[in-house]
C-alpha positions in Angstrom: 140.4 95.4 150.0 137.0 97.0 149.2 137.1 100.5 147.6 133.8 102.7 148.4 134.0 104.6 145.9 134.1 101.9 143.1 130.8 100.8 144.8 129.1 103.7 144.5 130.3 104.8 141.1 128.9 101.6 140.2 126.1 101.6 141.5 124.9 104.4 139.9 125.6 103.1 136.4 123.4 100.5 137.2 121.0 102.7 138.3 121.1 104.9 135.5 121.0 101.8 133.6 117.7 100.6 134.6 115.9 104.0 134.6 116.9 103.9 131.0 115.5 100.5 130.2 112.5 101.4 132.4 111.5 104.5 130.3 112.1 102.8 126.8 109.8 99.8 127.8 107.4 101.8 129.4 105.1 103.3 127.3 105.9 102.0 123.8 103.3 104.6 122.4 105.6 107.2 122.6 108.8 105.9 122.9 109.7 108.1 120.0 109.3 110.9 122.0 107.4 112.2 119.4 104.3 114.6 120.2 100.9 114.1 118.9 99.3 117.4 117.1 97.8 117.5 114.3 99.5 120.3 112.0 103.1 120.3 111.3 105.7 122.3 109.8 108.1 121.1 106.8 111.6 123.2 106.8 113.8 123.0 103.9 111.6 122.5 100.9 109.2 119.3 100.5 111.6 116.7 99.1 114.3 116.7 101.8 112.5 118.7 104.2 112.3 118.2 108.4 109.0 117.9 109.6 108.4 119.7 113.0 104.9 118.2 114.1 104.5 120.2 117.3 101.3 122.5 116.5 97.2 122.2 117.7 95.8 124.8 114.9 96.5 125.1 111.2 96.5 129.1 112.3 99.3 128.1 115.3 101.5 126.9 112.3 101.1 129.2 109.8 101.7 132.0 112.7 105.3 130.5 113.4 106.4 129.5 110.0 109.0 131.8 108.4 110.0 132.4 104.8 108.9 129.3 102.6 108.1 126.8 105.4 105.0 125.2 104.4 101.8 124.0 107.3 100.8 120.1 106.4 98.3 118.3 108.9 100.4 115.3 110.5 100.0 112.2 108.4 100.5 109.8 111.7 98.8 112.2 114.1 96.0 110.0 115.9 93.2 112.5 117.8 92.3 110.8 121.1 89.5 108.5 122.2 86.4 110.7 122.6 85.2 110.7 126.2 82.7 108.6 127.2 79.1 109.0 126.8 77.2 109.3 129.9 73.2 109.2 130.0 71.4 111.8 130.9 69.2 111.5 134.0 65.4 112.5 133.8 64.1 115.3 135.4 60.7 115.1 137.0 
């Protein structure tokens, strides 16, 4: 005899399955999940500190940090592409 419910539970394992593998082969740029900014935060002293690399401004850091948390600029951050260049059209 079929059970229903064993279907169903099943099927959304597999589901859940493949929207996992979908997402971790999808973009391998960021499959991290790691943001891109360029100024970070080191907690816990330089040596065994975390770095939390979630800021757009040196001031944006410094103005968050508590205590002896230091502002670094992110050693992997990569700025984007600049936009394209488009002529400029005559005017006459």
């Amino acid at each position: 005899m079929h059970d229903p419910s064993l279907s169903s539970g099943l099927s959304k394992v597999l589901l859940a399955i493949a929207i996992l593998i979908a997402v971790t082969a999808g973009g391998r740029d960021t499959a991290s999940g790691e943001v891109n900014y360029p100024w970070c935060v080191i907690t816990s002293g330089l040596s065994e500190g975390v770095m939390s690399c979630g800021f757009v401004s040196y001031a944006q850091c410094m103005e968050t940090r508590t205590g002896t948390e230091m502002c670094v600029q992110n050693p992997r951050y990569q700025a984007p592409p600049p936009p394209p260049v488009r002529p400029r059209q005559r005017q006459g």
